[in-house]
N, C-alpha and C positions, 0 to 999 in steps of 0.2 A: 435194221431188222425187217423181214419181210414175214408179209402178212398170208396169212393160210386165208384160203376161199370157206364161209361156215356159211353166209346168210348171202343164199341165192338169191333170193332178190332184190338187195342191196347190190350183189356184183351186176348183175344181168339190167341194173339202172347204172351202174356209175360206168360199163361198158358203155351201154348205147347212146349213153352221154358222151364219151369221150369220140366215138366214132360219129356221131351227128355233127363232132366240132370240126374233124377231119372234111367229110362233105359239105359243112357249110363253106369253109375257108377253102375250096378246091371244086369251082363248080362242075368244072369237065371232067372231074374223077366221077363226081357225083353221076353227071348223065352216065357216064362208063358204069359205072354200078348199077342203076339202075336199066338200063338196057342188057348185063349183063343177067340178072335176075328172070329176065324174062326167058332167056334161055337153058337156065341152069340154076345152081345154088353154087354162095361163096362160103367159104369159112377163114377165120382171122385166126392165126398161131405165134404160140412165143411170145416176143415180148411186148407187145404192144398188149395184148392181154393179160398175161405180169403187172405191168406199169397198171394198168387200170385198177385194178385193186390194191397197188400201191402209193397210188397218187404219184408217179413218177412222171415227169414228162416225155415223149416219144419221139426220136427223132426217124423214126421207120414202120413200116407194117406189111408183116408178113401173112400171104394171103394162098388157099388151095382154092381151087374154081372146078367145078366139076363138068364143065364144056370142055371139047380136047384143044388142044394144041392151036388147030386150026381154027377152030371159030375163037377160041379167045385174039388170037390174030386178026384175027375179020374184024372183032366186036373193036380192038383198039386200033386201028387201021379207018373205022368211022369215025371216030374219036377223034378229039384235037391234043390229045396226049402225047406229049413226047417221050418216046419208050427206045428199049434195047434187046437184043435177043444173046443170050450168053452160049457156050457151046454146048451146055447143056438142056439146053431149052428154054431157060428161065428168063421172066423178062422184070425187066426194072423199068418201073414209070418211076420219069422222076418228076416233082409236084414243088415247082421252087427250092428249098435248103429238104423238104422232104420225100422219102424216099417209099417207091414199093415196090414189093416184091412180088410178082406173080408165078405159078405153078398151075398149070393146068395137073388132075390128081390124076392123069396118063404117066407123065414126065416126074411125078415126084419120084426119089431115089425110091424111096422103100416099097411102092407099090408099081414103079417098072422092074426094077428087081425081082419081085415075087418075093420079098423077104417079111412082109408084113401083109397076111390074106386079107381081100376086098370084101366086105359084105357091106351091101347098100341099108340093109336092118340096124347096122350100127358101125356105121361111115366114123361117128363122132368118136366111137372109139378104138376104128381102125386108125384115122390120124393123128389123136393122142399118143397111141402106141409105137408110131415110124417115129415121133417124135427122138432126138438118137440120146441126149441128156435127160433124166427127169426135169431140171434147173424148164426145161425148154416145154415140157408134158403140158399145155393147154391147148386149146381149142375150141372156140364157139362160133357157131352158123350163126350169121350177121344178118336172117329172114328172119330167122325164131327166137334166136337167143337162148338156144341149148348146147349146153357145152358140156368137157371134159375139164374136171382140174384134179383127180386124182393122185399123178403123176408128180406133180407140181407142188402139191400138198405133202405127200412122204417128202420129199426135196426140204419143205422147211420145219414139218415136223418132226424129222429122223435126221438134221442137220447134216445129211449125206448125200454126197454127188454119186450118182450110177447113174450105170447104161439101161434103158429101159427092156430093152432086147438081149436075152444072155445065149444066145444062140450063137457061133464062131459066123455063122454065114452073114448075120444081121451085122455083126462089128465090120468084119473086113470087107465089106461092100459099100457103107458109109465112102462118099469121096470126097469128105474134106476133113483129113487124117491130120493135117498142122493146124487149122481151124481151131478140130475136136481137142486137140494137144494145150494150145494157148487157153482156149475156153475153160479149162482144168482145173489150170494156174491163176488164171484169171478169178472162176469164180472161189477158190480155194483160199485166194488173197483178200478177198474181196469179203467174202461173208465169212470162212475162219470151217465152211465144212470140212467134212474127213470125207478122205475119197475110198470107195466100195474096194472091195480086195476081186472082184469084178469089172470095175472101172479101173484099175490099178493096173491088172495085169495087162489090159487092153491098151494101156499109154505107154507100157514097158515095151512091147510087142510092138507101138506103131512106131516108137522114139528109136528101135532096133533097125525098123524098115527104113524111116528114112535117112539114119545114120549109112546104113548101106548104098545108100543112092546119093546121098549129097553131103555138105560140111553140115552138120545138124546147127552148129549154130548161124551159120551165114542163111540158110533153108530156115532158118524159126526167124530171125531176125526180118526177112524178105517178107512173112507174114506176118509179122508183131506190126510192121511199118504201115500195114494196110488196114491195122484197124484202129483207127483212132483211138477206141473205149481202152483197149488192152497196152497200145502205147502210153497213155495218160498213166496207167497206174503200173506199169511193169518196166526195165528195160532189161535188154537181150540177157546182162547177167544174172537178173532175177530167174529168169524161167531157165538157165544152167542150173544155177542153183537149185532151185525145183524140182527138176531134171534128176540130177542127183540124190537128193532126197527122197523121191518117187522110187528109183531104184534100188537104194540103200534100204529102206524100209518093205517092198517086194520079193528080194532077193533075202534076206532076214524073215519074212513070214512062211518062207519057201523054206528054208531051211528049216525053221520052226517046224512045218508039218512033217519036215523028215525025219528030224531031230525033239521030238516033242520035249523030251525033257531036259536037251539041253540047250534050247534059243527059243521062247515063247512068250513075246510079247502082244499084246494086245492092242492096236493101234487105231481100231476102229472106236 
């Protein structure tokens, strides 16, 4: 059972505790942080800040930095960090068995895009909002310890997975469409939510695209194998299964709306 964010001060300490444990035990992250601050502001997203208010342990931490590209390059390049550059820009320090992820917020998807508008008045919840699951919707600056957990909160209050973004352009720009697929199943298996008739249509739609491009299960299976979390609790014929069920209950709500009185079920 996960826990809704109620008593800010209470999160905004068992955060700053759990990230003081990360820099103690990593001291050349730590200079990187700190020398990174003096040029900018970072913010920590997802699930590392999940975990902290759910006393979970962490094997990752997902980080936006507000220096572009190039000087976060400069900043870990002084550093004795061993890092990676991905094709998208993204870089991974990796910190012994743990892992980060860094974004300079040029290169995040939603705000190169232009899918999610930039205001520096309220950054915290411009990146809450690119956030592409609510499961995902946190965010807190690691200077101040102000955060976003709205997103995050309808998530376990509303025991409903959606897309934070109902916009067609916000969905089909997202680029990691088998990810967002497995993540579905995963957290649907996983905590027992119902998934949004919003979110629904969007898994039907991407499961269509990639079905068009590749063997969809050899294509899910190819990312099921890359992620540890989601191989531990699924295998390939789970998320068929899935699969089909998503559809069948889609395809049936669709009809419903055409057919009101004669197929309407309530599934949400």
């Amino acid at each position: 059972m996960l826990s809704i964010i109620e008593d800010k001060i209470l999160f905004k300490k068992l955060f700053a505790e759990r990230f003081r444990e990360v820099l103690k035990e990593h001291s050349e992250f730590y200079k990187f942080i700190l020398n990174l601050l003096v040029h900018g502001t970072a913010y920590v997203v997802g699930g590392f800040v999940r975990d902290s208010i759910n006393n979970k342990k962490s094997r990752d931490l997902d980080m936006i930095v507000s220096v572009s590209h190039k000087q976060l390059e400069d900043l870990l390049k002084e550093s004795k960090l061993n890092y990676s550059i991905n094709r998208m820009l993204g870089i991974k320090v990796e910190l012994n068995k743990f892992e980060v992820d860094i974004w300079s917020i040029d290169n995040n998807w939603a705000f190169r895009d232009a899918v999610v508008k930039r205001n520096e008045d309220y950054i915290l919840d411009n990146i809450s909002d690119g956030c592409f699951y609510n499961y995902d919707g946190l965010v807190i600056n690691i200077h101040t310890n102000n955060f976003r957990s709205n997103h995050y909160n309808d998530f376990v209050n509303n025991n409903q997975l959606d897309i934070i973004q109902k916009s067609k352009s916000y969905k089909s720009k997202n680029p990691t469409i088998e990810a967002n697929i497995l993540r579905a199943i995963y957290l649907n298996e996983t905590f027992g939510v119902n998934i949004t008739p919003n979110c629904m249509s969007y898994l039907v739609k991407m499961i269509s695209n990639v079905s068009n491009n590749y063997n969809l299960k050899d294509r899910l299976n190819l990312y099921l194998n890359k992620y540890e979390k989601y191989k531990k609790a699924l295998s390939i014929e789970d998320v068929m299964d899935a699969i089909k069920l998503i559809k069948y209950i889609h395809n049936n709500r669709v009809e419903g709306k055409k057919n009101p009185g004669q197929f309407n079920i309530d599934f949400d």
